[in-house]
C-alpha positions, -999 to +999 in steps of 0.1 A: +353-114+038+324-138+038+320-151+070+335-190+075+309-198+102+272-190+108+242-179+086+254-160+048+228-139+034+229-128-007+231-089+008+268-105+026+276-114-012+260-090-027+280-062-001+314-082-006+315-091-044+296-063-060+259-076-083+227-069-096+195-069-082+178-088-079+207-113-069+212-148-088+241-169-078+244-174-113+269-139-115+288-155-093+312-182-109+350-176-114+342-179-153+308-160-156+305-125-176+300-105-148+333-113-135+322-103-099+343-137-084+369-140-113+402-135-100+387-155-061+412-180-060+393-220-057+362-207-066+335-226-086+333-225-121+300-227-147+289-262-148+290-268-114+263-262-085+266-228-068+253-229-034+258-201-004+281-225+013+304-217-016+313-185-004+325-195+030+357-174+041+358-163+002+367-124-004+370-100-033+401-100-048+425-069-051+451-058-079+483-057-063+514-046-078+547-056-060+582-044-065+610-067-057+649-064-062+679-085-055+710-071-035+737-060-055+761-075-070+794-077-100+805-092-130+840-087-143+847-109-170+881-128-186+894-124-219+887-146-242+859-171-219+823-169-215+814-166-181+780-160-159+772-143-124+740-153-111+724-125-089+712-129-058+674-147-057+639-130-054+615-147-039+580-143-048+553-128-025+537-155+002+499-150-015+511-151-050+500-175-075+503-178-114+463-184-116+461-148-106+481-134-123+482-100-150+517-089-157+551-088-149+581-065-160+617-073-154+648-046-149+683-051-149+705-022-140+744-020-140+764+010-130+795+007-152+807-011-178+847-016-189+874-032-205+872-045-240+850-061-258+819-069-242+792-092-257+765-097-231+732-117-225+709-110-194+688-139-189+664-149-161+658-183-150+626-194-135+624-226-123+608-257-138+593-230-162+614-211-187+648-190-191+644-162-212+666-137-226+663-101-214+689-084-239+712-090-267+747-081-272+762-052-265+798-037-269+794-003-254+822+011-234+817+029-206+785+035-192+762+019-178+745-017-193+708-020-186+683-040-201+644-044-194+612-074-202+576-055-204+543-070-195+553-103-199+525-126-192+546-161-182+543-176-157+566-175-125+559-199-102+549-205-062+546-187-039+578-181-016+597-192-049+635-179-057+636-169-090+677-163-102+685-139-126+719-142-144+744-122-168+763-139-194+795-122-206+825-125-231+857-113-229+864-086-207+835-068-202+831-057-161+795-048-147+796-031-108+765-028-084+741-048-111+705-057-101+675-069-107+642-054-101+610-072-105+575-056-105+546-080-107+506-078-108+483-101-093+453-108-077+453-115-043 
């Protein structure tokens, strides 16, 4: 990390944020080519002034890839009605923000499915942002019921955010220890 206090040098930029020699502050903006301060979050961008006060308390950023998973939980349904269990909230990571970030994949995971007839919908909802269908219908019997988003590039939200993730079920379709599993990339 750049010092917040005291004298910077272009070596403490240079030895932080990776460069060229000889050094020119203009590699370092958030939108520039070289892409040696692009994922810092609040840093400058081209157009603006770039001075060594700039980089005050500023580090590189790292890829991070987090896994995160709600408690368990089931959904027996009711012949004939539409119902939906709502699993338990994840909230997102403390230093994440959508600025940041690369990818996100979404799991759901049942053990068992009964009963008759099931037509199902796995859905997550994301506040003030989207809800978005993981999986279409299904009228398996037995078995497990498990559905998956890949490298989905929306956004999620703030950090320390719940994010609820529901199933939708007709009939009398009955899902036991059911979960969600989130796995998101970011900088950070």
């Amino acid at each position: 990390m750049i010092p917040e206090t005291g004298t910077i040098s272009f070596s403490d930029i240079q030895n932080e944020f990776g460069g060229e020699h000889p050094i020119s502050l203009s590699e370092y903006y958030k939108d520039s080519p070289s892409e040696y301060t692009k994922n810092v979050p609040n840093f400058i961008t081209l157009g603006n002034p770039n001075k060594l006060h700039n980089f005050r308390g500023k580090t590189k950023s790292v890829l991070k890839t987090v896994t995160l998973q709600t408690g368990t939980f089931d959904a027996i349904g009711v012949h004939g009605q539409w119902l939906a269990f709502n699993a338990p909230p994840i909230n997102l990571p403390s230093d994440y923000n959508d600025n940041n970030l690369v990818s996100w994949d979404l799991y759901f995971y049942s053990t068992k499915l009964k009963n008759s007839y099931p037509a199902m919908y796995i859905t997550m909802i994301i506040p003030n942002v989207a809800s978005l269908n993981i999986g279409g219908t299904s009228n398996t019997y037995g078995g497990p019921f498990n559905g998956e988003m890949l490298n989905y590039t929306n956004p999620l939200g703030t950090a320390g955010q719940s994010i609820t993730c529901s199933v939708s079920m007709y009939s009398k379709a009955g899902l036991t220890n059911c979960y969600y599993r989130l796995v998101i990339r970011y900088y950070a």
